[in-house]
N, C-alpha and C positions, 0 to 999 in steps of 0.2 A: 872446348872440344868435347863432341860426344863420347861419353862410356858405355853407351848401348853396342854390345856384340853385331857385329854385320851377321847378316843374314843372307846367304847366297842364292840369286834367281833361282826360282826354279821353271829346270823348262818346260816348253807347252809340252801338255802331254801326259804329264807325270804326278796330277793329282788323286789317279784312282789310286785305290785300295791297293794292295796285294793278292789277289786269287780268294787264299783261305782269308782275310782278313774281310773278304765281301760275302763271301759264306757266311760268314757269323753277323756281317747287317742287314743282310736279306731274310736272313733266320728271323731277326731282330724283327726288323721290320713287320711282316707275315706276324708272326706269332703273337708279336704286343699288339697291334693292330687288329688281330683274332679276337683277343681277349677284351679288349675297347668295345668293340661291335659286336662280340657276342652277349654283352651287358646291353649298350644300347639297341641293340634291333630284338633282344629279347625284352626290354620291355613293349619295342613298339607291339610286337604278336601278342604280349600278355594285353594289353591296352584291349584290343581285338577280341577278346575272346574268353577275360578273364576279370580284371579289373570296374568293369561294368556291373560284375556280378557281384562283387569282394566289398569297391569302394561306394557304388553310385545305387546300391540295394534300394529297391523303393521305386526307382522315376520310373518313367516310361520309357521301356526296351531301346527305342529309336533316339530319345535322349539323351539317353545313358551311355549308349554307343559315341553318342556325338560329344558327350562332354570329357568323357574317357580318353578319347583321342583328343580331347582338348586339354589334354595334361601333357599326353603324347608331345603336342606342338609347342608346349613349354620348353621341353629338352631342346628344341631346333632354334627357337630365343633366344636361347642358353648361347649356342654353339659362337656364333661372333662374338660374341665378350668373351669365349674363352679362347676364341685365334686372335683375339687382341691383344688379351693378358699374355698369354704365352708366345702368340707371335712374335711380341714385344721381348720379352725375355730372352725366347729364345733367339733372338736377334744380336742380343748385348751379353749372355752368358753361355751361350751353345745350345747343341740341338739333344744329345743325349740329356742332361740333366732335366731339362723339362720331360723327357719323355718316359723317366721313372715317378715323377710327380705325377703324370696325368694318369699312368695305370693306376697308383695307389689311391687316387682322390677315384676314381671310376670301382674300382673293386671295395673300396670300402661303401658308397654309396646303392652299389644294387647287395653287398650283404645284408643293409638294413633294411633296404627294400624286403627281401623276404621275411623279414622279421615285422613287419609291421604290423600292430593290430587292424583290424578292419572296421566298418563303417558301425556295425553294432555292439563292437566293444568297447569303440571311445567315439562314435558322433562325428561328427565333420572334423577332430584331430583327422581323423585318418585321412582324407583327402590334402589337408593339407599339408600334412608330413610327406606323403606319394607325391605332392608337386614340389615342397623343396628338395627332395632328393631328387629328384628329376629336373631340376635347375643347377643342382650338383655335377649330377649326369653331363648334364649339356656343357658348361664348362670344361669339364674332364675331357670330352670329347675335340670340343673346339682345337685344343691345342695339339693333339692326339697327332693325326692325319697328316700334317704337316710337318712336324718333325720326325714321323718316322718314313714318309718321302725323301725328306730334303737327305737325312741323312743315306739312302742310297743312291739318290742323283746326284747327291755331289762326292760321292765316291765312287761312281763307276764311270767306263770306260764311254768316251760321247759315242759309239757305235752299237751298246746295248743300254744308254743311259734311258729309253722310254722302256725296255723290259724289267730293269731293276727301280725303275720309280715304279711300276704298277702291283710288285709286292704290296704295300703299304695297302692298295685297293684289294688286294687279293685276299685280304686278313678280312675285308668287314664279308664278303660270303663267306668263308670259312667260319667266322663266328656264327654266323647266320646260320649256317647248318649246325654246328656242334648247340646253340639255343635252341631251335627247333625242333631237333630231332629228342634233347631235354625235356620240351614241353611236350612233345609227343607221346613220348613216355609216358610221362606223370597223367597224361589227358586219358590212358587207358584204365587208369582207376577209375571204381566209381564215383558220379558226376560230383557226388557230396562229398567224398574224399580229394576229389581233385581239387575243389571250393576251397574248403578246408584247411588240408596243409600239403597237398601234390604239387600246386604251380608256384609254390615257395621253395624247392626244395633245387631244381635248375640258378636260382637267384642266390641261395647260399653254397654253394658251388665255385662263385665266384673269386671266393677269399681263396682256394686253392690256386685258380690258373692266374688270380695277382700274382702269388708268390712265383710262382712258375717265370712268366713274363716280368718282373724285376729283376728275379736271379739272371736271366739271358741278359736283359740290355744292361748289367752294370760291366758286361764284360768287350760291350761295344766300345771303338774308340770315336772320336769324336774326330768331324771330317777336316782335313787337311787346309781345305781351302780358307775355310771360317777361324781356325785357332790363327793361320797366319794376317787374314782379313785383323783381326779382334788385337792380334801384337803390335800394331800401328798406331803410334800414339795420334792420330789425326783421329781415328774410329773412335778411342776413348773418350774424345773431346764431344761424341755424338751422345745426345741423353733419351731420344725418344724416335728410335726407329720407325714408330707407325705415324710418327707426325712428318717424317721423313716420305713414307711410301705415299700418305695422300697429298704433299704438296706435290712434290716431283714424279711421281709417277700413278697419277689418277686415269690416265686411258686402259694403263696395262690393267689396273685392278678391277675397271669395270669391262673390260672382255675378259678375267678370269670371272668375275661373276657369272657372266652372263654367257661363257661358254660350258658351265658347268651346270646352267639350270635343266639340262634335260637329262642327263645319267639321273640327277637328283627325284628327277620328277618320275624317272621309272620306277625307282626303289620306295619313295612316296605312296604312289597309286600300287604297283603290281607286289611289291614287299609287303605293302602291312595294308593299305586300304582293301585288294583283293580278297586277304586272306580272312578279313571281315565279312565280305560281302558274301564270298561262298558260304559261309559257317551261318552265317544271320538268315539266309534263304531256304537253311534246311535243306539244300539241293545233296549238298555231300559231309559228308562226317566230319570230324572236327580232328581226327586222327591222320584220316587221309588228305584232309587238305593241307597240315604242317608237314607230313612225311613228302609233299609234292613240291612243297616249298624248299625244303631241304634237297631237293634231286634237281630243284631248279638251280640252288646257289650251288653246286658242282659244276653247273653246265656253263655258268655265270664266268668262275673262275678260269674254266678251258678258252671262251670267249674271250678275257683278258689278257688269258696268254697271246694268244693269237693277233687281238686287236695293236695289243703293244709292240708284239714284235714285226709288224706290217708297220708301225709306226716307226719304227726303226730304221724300215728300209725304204715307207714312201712319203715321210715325214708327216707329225705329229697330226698338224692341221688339215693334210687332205684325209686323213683316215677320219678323224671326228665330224668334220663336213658330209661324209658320205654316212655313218652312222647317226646323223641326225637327220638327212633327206630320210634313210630308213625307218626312223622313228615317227615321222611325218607321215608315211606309207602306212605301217602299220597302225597308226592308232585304232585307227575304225575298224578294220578286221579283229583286233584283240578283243575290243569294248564286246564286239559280235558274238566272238568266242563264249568269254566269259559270261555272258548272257544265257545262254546255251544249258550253261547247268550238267553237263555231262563229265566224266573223270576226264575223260581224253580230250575232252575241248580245253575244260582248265588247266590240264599240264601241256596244253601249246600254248596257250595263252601264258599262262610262265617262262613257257624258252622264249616265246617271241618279245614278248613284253618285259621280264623281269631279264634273262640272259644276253641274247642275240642283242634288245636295244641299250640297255645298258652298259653290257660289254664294249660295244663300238663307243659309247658318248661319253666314259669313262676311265676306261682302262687307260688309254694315250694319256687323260687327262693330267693325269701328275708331274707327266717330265713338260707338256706343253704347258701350264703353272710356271712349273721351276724354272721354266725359259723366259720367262714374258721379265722377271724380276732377278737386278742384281743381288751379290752375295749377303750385301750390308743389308739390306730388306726384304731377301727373298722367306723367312720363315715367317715374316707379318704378311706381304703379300698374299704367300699360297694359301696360308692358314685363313688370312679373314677371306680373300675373295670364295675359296673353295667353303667357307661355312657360312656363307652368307648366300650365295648358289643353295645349300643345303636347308636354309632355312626359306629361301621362295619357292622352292623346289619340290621340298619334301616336308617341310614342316607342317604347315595347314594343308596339306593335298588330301589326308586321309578326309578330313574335317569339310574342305569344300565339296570332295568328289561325293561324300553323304548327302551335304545339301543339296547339289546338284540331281540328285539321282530322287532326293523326295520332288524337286522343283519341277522335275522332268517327269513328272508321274509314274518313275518305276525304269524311264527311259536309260541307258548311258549313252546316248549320243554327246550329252551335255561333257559328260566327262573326256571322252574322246577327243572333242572343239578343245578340249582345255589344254589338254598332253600336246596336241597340235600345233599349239600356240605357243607353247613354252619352247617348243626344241624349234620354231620357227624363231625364234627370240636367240636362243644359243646359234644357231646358223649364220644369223647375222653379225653375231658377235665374232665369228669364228672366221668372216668375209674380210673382216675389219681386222684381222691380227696379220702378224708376219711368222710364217716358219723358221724358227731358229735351230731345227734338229739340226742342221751339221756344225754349228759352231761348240770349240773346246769350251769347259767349265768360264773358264779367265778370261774369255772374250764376251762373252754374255755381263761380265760385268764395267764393258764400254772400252768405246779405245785410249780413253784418259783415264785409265784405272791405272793403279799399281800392278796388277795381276795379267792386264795382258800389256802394260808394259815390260814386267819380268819375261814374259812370252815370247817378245819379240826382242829383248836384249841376247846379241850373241854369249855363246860361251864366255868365259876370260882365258888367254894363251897364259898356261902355268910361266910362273917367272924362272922356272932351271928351264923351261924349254930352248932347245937349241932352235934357232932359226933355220930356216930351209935355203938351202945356196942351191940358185939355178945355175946352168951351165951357162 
């Protein structure tokens, strides 16, 4: 006879949170997620605008730029092996625990970053020390995004479950701004001062909003669904979640890739390859194109709101569909823009390009993820498909749209064709999936699961209950 305590169904319905208890994961979420991306997207700007000068002293300008951001695309390498690690993990130990690991491995890694000597103080250490810590980065990141998703999708209500998954998205423009506007700062030093020790001083900053971002998630609880999924001695018997996601569920993971390569491919080009390209032409200041970027990721973030909670209401998959026919439309007009060389064409080419396209091809993106994969796989799923999106997406894009633009004699139609292709690629991916916003957490994990068999088990009639006598 078993000695294991019964554990009473629970019914559908009843896996979200408590009100206050989703205040403090959405806090969670947002905030760590802030702090994640405002390490990684502040090295991609420094990469841009700063590291060419610090690490790659000596080559030729167009070079330097190019290999610069080829350290850049380390970090986006990085990001799969660490939503494999952690996906993995957080698959068979929870979603909170990894997600104080991945702050603290990210905030220690850009503190050394600013400490680093540069190329004429110790030689090519310095380049190579800026790329393992940006391998660091990447990892850190990988696992990042994924559990602090999961953790408000599988605690909120299925009727705002696409607005409380796109917190998680909402934290990397908000670091994007609090980095930028950082470096912005320090870029109004003078240039030899900012060289120096200015654009280090945003990077050791970092060891504060770690602290900050652990003390919040140790107070997050860990989601309902997954401790009861994890109590089941059948799930114990499981030793390798992600060997799990790619035998049995290989189509899902390749439409989360491949619906996710065009939000990726905005933030690529219009995030950090842009904010290169205006600064490198001389066209506009290096002060004013970070402070345009930073007003871009405000606009980003209202976009998300928006795009999410339309997701809510006209499910996941047709809002991303129409966000990606958008980004098909605009590419050539932005490339245009940005060409242009004026204040006011570049800060449309940031709403249109960095906010408005991304917003739509991203924001939905988290809860339609978390849909596509059950509970037992879902933090390997979202974590590798969405960082593997991240790394065709946006890794080499700073890197190719350069090449493209020397190949093209100065042209960017080349890069345009390319943005074009990619969100034509997430379109199709996006043809091929099925809408699952209306279904509850516990049905998404199949109709032979435990969770929506509990769903579908009536009450039990209490045993003092009197029976009901008809007439």
């Amino acid at each position: 006879m078993s000695t294991q305590p019964h554990t009473p169904a629970t019914p559908a319905g009843s896996y979200h949170a408590s009100p206050r208890e989703m205040r403090r994961i959405l806090l969670s979420s947002f905030l760590g997620t802030a702090v994640e991306y405002y390490d990684f997207i502040l090295y991609a700007t420094a990469a841009g605008i700063v590291f060419n000068q610090v690490f790659f002293a000596g080559m030729d300008p167009q070079v330097a730029i190019f290999v610069s951001f080829g350290t850049l695309a380390v970090g986006y390498v990085a990001r799969p092996l660490g939503g494999f690690i952690f996906g993995h993990l957080g698959d068979r130990v929870g979603r909170k625990t990894i997600l104080v690991t991945t702050v603290l491995m990210m905030g220690i890694a850009s503190t050394l970053i600013g400490l680093l000597p540069t190329s004429e103080q110790v030689g090519v250490w310095a380049p190579i020390l800026l790329v393992s810590l940006r391998l660091f980065q990447g990892i850190a990141v990988g696992g990042e995004w994924g559990g602090a998703m999961l953790l408000a999708f599988e605690n909120a209500k299925k009727e705002s479950r696409g607005f409380a998954s796109a917190f998680a998205y909402m934290g990397a423009p908000a670091g994007t701004i609090l980095g930028t506007l950082m470096l912005s700062a320090m870029s109004t030093l003078p240039q030899e001062q900012f060289l120096s020790w200015g654009w280090r001083v945003p990077f050791l900053l970092s060891a504060v909003l770690m602290g900050l971002a652990i003390f919040i998630r140790m107070k997050v609880s860990e989601s309902r669904i997954f401790n009861e999924l994890s109590a089941k001695a059948e799930t114990k018997k499981r030793r390798v979640p992600a060997a799990e996601l790619f035998r049995e569920h290989p189509k899902a993971l390749l439409i989360a890739v491949g619906a996710g390569l065009s939000g990726q491919m905005a933030q690529g080009l219009m995030g950090a390859w842009a904010i290169s390209y205006a600064v490198q032409q001389a066209v506009l200041a290096q002060t004013e194109v970070l402070n345009i970027k930073a007003l871009g990721g405000v606009s980003t973030i209202l976009v998300i709101i928006v795009a999410s909670k339309l997701s809510d209401r006209m499910g996941r998959r047709r809002v991303l569909i129409w966000g990606n026919i958008g980004a098909m439309i605009l590419a050539f007009p932005v490339m245009a823009l940005l060409d242009m060389g004026s204040t006011v064409a570049f800060m449309l080419a940031i709403f249109l390009g960095l906010s408005l396209v991304q917003g739509f091809t991203s924001g939905p993106y988290g809860a339609f993820a978390g849909e596509l994969f059950p509970t037992s796989v879902r933090y390997s799923g979202a974590s590798i498909g969405y960082q593997l999106a991240a790394t065709l997406g946006a890794g080499f894009t700073p890197m190719i749209a350069t090449a493209l633009v020397i190949a093209g004699g100065g042209s960017l139609w080349l890069v345009a064709g390319l943005w074009t292709a990619f969100s034509g690629m997430s379109l199709i991916s996006l043809l091929a999936a099925k809408d699952r916003s209306g279904e509850d957490i516990q049905e998404l994990d199949g109709p032979g699961s435990t969770h929506a068999a509990a769903a579908e088990e009536p009450e039990p009639v209490p045993a003092s209950a009197e029976p009901v006598r008809t007439p």
